[in-house]
N, C-alpha and C positions, 0 to 999 in steps of 0.2 A: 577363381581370381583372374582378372583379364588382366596382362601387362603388356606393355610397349615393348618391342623386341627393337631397340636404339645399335645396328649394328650394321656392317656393312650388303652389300647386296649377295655376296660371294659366301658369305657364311648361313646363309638362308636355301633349300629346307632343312639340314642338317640342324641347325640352332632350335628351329623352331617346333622340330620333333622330338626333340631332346625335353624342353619346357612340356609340352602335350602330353608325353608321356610321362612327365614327374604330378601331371595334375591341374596345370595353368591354364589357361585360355588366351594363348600369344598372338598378338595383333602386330605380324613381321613390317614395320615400316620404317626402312631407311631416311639417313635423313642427308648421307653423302654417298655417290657411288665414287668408283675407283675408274681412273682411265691408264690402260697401260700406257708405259713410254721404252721404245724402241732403245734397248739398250746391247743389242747383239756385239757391238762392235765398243762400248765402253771398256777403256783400260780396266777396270775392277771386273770385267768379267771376263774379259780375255787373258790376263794375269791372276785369272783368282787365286790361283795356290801360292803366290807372294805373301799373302796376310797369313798370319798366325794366330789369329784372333777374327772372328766375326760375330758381331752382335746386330740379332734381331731385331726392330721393335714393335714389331707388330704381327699378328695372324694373318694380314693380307700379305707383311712382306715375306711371313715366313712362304703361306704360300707360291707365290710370285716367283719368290727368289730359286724353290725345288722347280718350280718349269722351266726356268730361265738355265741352272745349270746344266740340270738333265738336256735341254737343247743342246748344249755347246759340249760338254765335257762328258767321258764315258764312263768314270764315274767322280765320287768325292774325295778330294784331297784328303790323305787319312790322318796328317797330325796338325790339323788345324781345331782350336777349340772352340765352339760356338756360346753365344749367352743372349736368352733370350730377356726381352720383359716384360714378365709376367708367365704364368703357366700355361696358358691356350696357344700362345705362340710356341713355347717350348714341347709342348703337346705337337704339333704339326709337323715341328723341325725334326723328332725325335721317332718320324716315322722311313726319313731319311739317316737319320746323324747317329753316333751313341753320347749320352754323357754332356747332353743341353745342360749349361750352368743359370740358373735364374736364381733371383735374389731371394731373403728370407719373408723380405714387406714388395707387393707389386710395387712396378712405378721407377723409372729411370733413376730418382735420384738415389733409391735403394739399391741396385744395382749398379749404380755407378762407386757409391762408397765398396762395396764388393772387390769391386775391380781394379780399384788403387791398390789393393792387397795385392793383388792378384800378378799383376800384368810390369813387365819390366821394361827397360827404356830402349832395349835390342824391339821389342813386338812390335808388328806391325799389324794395327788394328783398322777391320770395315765396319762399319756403320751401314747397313741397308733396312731402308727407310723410305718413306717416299717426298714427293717432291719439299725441299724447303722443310723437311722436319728431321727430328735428330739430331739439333746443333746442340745440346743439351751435354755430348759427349764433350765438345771441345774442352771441357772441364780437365779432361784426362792428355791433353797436348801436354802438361807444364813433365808428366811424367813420362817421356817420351823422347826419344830422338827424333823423330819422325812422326808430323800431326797425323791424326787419323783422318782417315778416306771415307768416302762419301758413294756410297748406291742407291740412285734415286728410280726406283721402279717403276710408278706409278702419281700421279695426281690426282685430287680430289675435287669431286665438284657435287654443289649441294643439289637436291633433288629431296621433291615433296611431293607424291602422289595420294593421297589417301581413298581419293574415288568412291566408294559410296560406302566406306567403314564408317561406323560408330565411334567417334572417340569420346562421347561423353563418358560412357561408363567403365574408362580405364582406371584401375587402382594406382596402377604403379608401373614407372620405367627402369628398363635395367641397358644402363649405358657400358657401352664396349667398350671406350677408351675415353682418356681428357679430349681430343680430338671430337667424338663423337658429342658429347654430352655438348662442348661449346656452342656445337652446330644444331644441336636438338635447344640448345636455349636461344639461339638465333630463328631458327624456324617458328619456334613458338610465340617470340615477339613477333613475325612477320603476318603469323595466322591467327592472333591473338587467342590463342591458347593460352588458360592460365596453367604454368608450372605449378603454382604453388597448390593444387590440389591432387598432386601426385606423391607416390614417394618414390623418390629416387636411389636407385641403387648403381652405385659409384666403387671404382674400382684403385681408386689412389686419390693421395692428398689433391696432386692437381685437377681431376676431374673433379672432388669435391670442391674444388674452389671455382668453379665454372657454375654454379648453380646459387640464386641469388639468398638474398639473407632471409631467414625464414623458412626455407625451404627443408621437408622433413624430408630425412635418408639413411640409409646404411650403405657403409664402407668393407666389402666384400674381398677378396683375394681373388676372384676371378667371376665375369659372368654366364656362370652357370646354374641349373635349377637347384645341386645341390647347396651351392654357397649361399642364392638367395633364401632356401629355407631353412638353412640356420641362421639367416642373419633374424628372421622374421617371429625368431622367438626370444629373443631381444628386444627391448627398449628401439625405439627409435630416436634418432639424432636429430636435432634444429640447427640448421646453417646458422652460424654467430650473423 
């Protein structure tokens, strides 16, 4: 089965040996890369042990963020609690951290309900994120003395090389984040690729809402080979 590997450039060949070896035939093509951004000298990293709270949101930021402090700090704050979202992010963090908190359903807004439990009006919570995404938390200011903080690591920029791959005989794409999936249904309008003869494997409500009406897919807990092949012994879903 040939799939679309919809994910960043940074999690490629790791991803795409993972898929190989479950059986797939993975055709790795990004659809945004990442550009770091200089943040040696941001207050949030220079005061990281201020926050009592840091929430991941992504596998690039989880990344990003382990090089970033191992550069500056000689080791990790030890009573700070992190939460990632989703599992592949908390997966990365937790090869650094102990005790990553992630929600029961992927997807920030499950995680954020979490967290209202959670989190008291003394914490001081980071958000590390990349550029311009993440504001999804300010949900959790009203419970708070102090808004949450902002680590913006990196920025995204779209990028389509495909070069002499085949993409007619793709079955299916397995999308990394809402993030990713938007930008794979942008490039496809751009290259006129039709979506609709793929299935899409989506990893939360908002990425499924990024894929147009019609459109057949399974909603996964994370994309990996083993999630995609239970999803695929399942019924598949039509976009309302």
């Amino acid at each position: 089965m040939k799939i679309w590997l919809n994910r960043l450039p940074s999690a490629f060949p790791r991803v795409a040996d993972s898929f190989r070896r479950a059986g797939f035939d993975p055709i790795a093509l990004p659809c945004l890369q990442s550009r770091l951004l200089d943040v040696s000298l941001d207050p949030a990293i220079v005061d990281f042990d201020r926050f009592s709270d840091v929430v991941v949101t992504s596998p690039e930021s989880a990344r990003v963020l382990i090089d970033v402090i191992k550069s500056r700090w000689a080791q990790w704050p030890i009573t700070q609690r992190f939460w990632a979202v989703g599992s592949g992010t908390a997966d990365i963090l937790e090869e650094e951290v102990n005790g990553v908190i992630t929600a029961p359903d992927p997807g920030s807004a499950s995680l954020i309900q979490v967290m209202q439990s959670e989190i008291r009006p003394e914490s001081r919570l980071l958000i590390v994120t990349g550029r311009n995404s993440g504001r999804q938390f300010e949900q959790l200011d009203h419970s708070l003395s102090d808004p949450v903080s902002y680590l913006e690591l990196f920025e995204l920029m779209a990028v389509f090389e495909p070069g002499n791959q085949n993409l007619d005989d793709i079955v299916a794409v397995v999308h990394g984040s809402t993030v990713l999936a938007q930008a794979f249904i942008h490039i496809a309008s751009e290259n006129q690729l039709n979506v609709m003869q793929y299935t899409h494997f989506v990893t939360s409500f908002d990425a499924k809402a990024q894929l147009p009406s019609g459109c057949r897919y399974h909603q996964i807990n994370s994309p990996t080979p083993d999630a995609v092949k239970l999803a695929m012994q399942g019924e598949e879903c039509v976009k309302d």
